[in-house]
C-alpha positions in Angstrom: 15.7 -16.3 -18.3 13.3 -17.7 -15.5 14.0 -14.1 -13.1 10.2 -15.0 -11.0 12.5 -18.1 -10.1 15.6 -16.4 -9.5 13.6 -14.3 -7.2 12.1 -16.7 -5.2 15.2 -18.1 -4.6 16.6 -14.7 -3.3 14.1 -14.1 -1.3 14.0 -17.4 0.6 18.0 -16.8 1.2 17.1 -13.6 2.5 14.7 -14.7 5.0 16.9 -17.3 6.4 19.3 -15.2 6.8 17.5 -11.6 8.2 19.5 -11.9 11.6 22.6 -12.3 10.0 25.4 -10.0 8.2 23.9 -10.8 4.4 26.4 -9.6 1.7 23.6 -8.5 -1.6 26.4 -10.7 -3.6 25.7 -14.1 -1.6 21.7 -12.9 -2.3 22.8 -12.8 -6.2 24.6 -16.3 -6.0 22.0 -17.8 -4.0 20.1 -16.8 -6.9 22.1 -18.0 -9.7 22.5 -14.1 -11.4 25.2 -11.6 -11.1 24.6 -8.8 -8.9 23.4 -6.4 -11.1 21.2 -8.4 -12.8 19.3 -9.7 -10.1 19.1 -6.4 -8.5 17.8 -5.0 -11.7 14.8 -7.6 -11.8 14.5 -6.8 -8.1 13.5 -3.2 -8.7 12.1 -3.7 -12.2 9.5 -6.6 -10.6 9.0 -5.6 -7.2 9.6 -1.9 -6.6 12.7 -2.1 -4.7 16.7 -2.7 -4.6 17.9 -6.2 -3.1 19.2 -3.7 -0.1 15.8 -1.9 0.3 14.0 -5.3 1.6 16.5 -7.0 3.6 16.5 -3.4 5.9 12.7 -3.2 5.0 12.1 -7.0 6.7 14.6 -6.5 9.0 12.5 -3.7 11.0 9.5 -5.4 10.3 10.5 -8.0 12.7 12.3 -5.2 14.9 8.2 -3.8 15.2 7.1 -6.8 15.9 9.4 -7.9 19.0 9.1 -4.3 20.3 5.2 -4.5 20.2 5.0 -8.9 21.4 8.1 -9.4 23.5 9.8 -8.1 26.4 13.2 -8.4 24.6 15.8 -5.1 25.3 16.1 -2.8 22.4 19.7 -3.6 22.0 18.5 -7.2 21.8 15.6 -6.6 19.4 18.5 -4.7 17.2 21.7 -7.4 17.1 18.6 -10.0 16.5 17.5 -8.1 13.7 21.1 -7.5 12.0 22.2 -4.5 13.1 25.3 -3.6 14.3 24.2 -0.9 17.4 21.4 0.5 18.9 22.1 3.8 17.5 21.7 2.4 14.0 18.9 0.9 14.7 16.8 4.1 15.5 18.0 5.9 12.9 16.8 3.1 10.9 13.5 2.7 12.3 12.6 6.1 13.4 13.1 6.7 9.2 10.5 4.2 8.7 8.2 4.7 11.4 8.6 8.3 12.4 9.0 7.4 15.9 12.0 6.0 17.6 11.9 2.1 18.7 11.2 3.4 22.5 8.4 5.8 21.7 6.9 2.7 19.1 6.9 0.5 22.1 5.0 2.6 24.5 2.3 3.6 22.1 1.1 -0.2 21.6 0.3 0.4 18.1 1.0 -2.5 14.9 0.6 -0.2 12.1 -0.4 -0.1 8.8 2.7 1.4 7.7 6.5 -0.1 7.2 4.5 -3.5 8.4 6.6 -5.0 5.3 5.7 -8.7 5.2 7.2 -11.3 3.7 7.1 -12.0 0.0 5.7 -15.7 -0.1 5.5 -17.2 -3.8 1.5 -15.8 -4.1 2.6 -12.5 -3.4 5.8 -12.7 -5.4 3.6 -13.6 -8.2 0.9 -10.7 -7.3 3.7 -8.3 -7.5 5.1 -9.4 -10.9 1.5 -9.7 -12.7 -0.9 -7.5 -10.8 0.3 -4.5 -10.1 2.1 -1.6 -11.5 4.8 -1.2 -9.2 6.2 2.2 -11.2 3.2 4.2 -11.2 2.2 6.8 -13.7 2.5 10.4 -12.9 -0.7 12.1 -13.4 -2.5 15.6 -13.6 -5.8 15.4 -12.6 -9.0 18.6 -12.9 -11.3 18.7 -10.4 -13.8 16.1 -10.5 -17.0 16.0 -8.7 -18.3 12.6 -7.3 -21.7 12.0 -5.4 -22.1 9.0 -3.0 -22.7 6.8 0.1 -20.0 7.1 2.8 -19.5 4.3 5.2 -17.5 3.1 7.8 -15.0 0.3 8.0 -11.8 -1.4 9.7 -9.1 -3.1 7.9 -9.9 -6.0 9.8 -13.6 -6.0 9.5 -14.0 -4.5 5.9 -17.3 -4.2 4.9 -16.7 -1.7 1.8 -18.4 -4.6 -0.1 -21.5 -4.2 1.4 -21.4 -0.5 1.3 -20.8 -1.0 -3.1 -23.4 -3.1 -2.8 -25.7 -0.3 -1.3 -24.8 2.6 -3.5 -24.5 0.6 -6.6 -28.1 -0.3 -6.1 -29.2 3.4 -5.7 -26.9 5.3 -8.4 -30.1 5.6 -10.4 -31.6 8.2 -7.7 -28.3 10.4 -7.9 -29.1 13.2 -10.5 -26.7 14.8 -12.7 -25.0 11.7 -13.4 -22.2 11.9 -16.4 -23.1 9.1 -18.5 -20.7 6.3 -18.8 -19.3 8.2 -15.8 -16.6 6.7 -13.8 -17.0 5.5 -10.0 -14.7 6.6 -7.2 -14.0 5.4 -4.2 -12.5 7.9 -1.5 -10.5 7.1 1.1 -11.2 9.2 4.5 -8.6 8.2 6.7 -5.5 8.6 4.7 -4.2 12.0 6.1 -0.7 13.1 7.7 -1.9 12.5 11.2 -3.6 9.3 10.5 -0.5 7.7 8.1 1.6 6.7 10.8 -0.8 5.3 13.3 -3.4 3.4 11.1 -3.6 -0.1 11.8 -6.3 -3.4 11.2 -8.2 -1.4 14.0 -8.9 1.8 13.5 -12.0 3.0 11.9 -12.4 5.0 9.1 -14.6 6.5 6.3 -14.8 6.1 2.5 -17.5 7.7 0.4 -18.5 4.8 -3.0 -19.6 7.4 -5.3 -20.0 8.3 -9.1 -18.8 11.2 -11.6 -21.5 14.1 -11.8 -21.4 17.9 -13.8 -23.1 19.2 -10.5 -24.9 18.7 -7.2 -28.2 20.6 -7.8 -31.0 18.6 -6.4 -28.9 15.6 -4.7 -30.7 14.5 -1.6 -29.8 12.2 1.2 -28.5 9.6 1.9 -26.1 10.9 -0.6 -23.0 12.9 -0.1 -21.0 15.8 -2.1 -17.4 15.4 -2.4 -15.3 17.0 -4.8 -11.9 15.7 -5.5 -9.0 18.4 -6.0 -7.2 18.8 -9.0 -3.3 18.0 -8.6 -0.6 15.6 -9.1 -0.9 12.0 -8.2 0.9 8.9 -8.8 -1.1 6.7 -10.6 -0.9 2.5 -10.1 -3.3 -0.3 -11.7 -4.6 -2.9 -9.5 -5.8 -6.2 -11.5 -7.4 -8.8 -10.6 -9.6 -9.8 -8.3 -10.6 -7.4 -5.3 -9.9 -9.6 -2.4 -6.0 -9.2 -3.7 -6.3 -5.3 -3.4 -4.6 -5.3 0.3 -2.0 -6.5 -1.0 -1.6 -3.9 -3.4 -1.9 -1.2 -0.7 0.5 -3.2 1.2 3.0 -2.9 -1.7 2.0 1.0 -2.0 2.1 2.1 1.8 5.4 -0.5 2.9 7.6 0.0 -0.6 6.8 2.3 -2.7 5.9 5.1 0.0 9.0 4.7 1.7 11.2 4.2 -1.2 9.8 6.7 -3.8 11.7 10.8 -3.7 7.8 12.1 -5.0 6.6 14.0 -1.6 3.2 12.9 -0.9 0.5 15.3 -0.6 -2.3 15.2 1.9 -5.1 14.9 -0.4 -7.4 12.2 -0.3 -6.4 9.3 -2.5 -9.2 7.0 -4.4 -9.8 4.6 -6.4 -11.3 5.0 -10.0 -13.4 2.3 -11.6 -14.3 2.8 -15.2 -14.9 -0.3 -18.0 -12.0 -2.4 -17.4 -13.6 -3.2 -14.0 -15.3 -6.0 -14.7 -16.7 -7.1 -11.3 -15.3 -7.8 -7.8 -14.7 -11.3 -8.1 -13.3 -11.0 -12.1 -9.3 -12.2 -12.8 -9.0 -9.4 -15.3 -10.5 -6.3 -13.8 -8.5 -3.4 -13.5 -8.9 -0.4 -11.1 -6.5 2.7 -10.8 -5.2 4.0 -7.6 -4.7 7.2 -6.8 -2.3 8.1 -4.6 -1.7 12.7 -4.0 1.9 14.1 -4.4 2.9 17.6 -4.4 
């Protein structure tokens, strides 16, 4: 059975029908499938119920209108299928952590519940690139020495700063051979998870596995990542796709998943499946803390 097709076909009856009352069974026929069956693709594929991306599009929109028009909130919420205001902020404030009035007044497009809509390349991304049930993982303490740099979402220059350290690595003493390369994410804590957006500017150390830090000089830096649970997905592919990936992470699987998420630093590990930036078959791990 062809489910990628089935699920395009859902998900362009979805779109075309986010302001309206859409029944998950009409979805299904749309579809061509039963209702359990194309729900269980749904979630098995890409991360979430039928249910869970309708109401997940459905306030993406809502954010949207409240941050670019100067539509009424009761407006924004019958255009955006639901049935009263008062749903509507309990819907959104459970996404976004802040009600639809206090979202509109801080003039922020986030990072997070910015759920976007699944065209056929990212349908595709979803069903061959990612992991979108991660692993559950128990991690030591590791020690990783690097280059930190700074870096929007919008202007990303972590390439360049790869470039930098990978060309230096040899000065870095201690280094565990064959060691694995990290690289940590600064900005990802409990007060910055809710307001990041393509704007803000953050940190991320590119660094690589070492036994200690006797002797380590600058430009490098020390950072030790804790021991502790984490959820564990695998990005593959090229790296220009891996946005997408943290889209999938931050809009779906954050806000769908019961594991509480701890305020660690999460990272990405590189080892020998990564086979280059621009390679269709490398594979890097993402780490992402839970309690």
């Amino acid at each position: 059975m062809d489910y990628r097709k089935a699920l395009e076909k859902a998900v362009i009856y979805i779109e075309s029908h986010l302001g309206s009352d859409i029944k998950v069974e009409n979805v299904a026929r749309a579809a061509g499938y039963s209702y359990y069956h194309l729900n269980r693709q749904f979630t098995a594929i890409l991360g979430e119920s039928v249910g869970s991306y309708i109401k997940k599009r459905r306030l993406a929109g809502a954010s949207k209108k409240l941050l670019y028009t100067d539509h009424k909130i009761i407006d924004i919420a019958m255009e955006n299928g639901f049935d009263s205001p008062e749903a509507f902020s309990r819907a959104f404030k459970a996404i976004y952590k802040v009600s639809p009035q206090a979202y509109r007044k801080n003039r922020l497009d986030t990072f997070m519940g910015s759920k976007e809509r699944l065209d056929t390349g990212l349908l595709d991304h979803l069903a061959s690139n990612i992991t979108v049930h991660p692993k559950i993982m128990e991690l030591t303490e590791i020690k990783v020495a690097g280059l930190r740099g700074e870096t929007t979402l919008r202007d990303n220059r972590l390439r360049d700063l790869w470039n930098r350290a990978n060309s230096l690595y040899k000065e870095i003493p201690n280094r565990i051979p064959g060691g694995r390369a990290f690289g940590i994410c600064e900005a990802c804590a409990e007060h910055t998870l809710y307001t990041m957006n393509d704007d803000m500017l953050f940190t991320e150390v590119a660094g690589i596995e070492v036994s200690s830090f006797d002797g380590l000089k600058e430009p490098f830096v020390e950072k030790i990542i804790p021991g502790g649970r984490y959820a564990v997905f695998t990005h593959k592919g090229t790296l220009q796709m891996l946005p997408q990936t943290f889209d999938y992470i931050w809009g779906t699987w954050f806000l769908s998943t019961k594991e509480e998420l701890d305020w660690r630093e999460d990272f990405e590990l590189y080892d020998e499946r990564f086979l280059g930036y621009d390679h269709p078959d490398s594979e890097v791990d993402l780490y992402i803390p839970i309690r």
